[in-house]
C-alpha positions in Angstrom: -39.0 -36.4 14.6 -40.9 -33.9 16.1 -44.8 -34.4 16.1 -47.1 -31.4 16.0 -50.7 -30.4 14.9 -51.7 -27.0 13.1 -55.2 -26.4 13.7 -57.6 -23.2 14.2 -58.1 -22.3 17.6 -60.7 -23.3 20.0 -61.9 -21.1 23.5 -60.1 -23.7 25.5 -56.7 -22.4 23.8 -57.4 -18.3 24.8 -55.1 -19.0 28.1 -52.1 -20.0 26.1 -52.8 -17.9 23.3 -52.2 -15.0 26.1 -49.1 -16.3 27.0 -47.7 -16.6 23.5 -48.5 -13.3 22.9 -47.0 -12.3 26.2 -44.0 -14.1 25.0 -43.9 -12.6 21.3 -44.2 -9.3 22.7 -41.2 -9.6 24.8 -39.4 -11.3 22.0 -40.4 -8.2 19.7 -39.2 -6.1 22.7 -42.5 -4.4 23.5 -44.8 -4.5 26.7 -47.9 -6.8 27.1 -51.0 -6.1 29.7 -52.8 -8.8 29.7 -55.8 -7.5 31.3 -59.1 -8.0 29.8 -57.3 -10.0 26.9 -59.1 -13.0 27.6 -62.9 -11.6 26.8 -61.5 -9.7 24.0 -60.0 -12.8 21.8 -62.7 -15.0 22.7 -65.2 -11.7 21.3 -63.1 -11.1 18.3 -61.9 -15.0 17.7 -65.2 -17.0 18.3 -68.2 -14.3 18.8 -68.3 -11.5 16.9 -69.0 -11.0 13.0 -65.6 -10.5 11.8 -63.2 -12.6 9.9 -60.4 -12.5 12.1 -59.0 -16.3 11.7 -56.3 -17.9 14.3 -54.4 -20.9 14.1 -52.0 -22.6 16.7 -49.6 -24.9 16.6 -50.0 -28.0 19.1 -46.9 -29.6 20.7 -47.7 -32.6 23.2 -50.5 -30.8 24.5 -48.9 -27.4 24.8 -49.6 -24.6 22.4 -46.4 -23.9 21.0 -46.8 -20.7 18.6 -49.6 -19.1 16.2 -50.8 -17.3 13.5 -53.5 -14.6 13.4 -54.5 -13.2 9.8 -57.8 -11.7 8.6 -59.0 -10.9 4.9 -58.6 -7.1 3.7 -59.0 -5.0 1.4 -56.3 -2.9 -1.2 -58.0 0.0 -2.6 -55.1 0.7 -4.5 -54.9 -2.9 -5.7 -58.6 -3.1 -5.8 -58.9 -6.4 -4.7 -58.6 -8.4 -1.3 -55.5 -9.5 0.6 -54.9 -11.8 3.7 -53.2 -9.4 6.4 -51.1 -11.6 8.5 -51.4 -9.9 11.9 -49.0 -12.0 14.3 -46.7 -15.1 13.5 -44.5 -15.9 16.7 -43.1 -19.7 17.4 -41.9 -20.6 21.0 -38.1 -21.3 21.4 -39.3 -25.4 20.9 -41.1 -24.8 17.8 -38.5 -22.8 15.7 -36.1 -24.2 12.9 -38.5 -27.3 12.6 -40.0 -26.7 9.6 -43.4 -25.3 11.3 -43.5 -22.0 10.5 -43.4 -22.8 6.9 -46.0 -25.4 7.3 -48.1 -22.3 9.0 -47.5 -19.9 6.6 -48.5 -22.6 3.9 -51.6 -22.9 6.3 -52.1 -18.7 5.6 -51.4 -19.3 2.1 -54.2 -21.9 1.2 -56.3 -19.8 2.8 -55.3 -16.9 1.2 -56.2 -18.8 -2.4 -59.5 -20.6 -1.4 -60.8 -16.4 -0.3 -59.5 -15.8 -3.8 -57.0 -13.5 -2.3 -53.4 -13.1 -4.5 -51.4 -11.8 -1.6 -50.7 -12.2 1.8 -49.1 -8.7 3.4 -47.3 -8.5 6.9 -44.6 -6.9 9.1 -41.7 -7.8 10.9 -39.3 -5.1 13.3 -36.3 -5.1 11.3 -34.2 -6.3 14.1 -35.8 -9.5 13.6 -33.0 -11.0 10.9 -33.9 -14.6 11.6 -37.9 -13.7 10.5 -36.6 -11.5 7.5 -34.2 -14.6 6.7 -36.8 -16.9 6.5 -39.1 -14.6 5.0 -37.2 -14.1 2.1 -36.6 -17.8 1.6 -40.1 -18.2 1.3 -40.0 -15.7 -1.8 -41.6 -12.6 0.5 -40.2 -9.0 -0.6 -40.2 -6.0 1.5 -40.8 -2.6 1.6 -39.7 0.4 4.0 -42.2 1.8 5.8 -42.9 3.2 9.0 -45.7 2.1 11.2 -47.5 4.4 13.1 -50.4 4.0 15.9 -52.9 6.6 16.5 -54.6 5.9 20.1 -58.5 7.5 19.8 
């Protein structure tokens, strides 16, 4: 049995934070600078007024994957939502039953901000995700994401 702890990060984490990242993005098959990262987190995570909420998942020491979600809002459903920003598991952590355990995490918080959905995205290479989304109830829809750099 594997033992593991879920918990909202702490400055200490940042470091291996960075390297999940660095290891999602290369997973999702995207570059990663991680210049400058460092001060940013720990201003968004731990300093600055924002809800932006992150939890990690502990493995014998060794951050083994995280979750990243903050509280939004729907104008067309005229109500908040929890956005779910980034969800990535190491190779140790998957098909362990953690992920759900994490996005059960998202989903109490999701109720106790009095927030009926949680919304997020997944490239749709990314069957095993989608898979495992679905089992979870989760529907999709098609869309196309877009960035704007200003």
């Amino acid at each position: 049995m594997t033992t593991y702890n879920i918990r909202f990060a702490t400055e200490e984490d940042i470091p291996q934070i960075i390297e999940l990242c660095a290891a999602h993005a290369e997973f999702e098959q995207a570059s990663y600078d991680a210049t400058g990262k460092a001060e940013e987190l720990k201003k968004h995570l731990f300093i600055a007024k924002n809800d932006v909420k992150c939890l990690v998942v502990e493995m014998n020491k060794e951050l083994v994957g995280y979750a990243t979600f903050i509280k939004q809002f729907s104008t067309w459903d005229a109500n908040f939502y929890v956005y779910l920003d980034c969800l990535f598991m190491n190779e140790k952590a998957r098909n362990l039953g953690i992920g759900l355990q994490l996005m059960e995490e998202i989903k109490a918080y999701a109720k106790n901000e009095e927030c009926s959905v949680i919304q997020w995205q997944t490239p749709n290479f990314n069957v095993n995700a989608i898979r495992f989304y679905k089992r979870l109830g989760a529907t999709s829809k098609s869309k196309e994401r877009f960035s704007w750099n200003v």
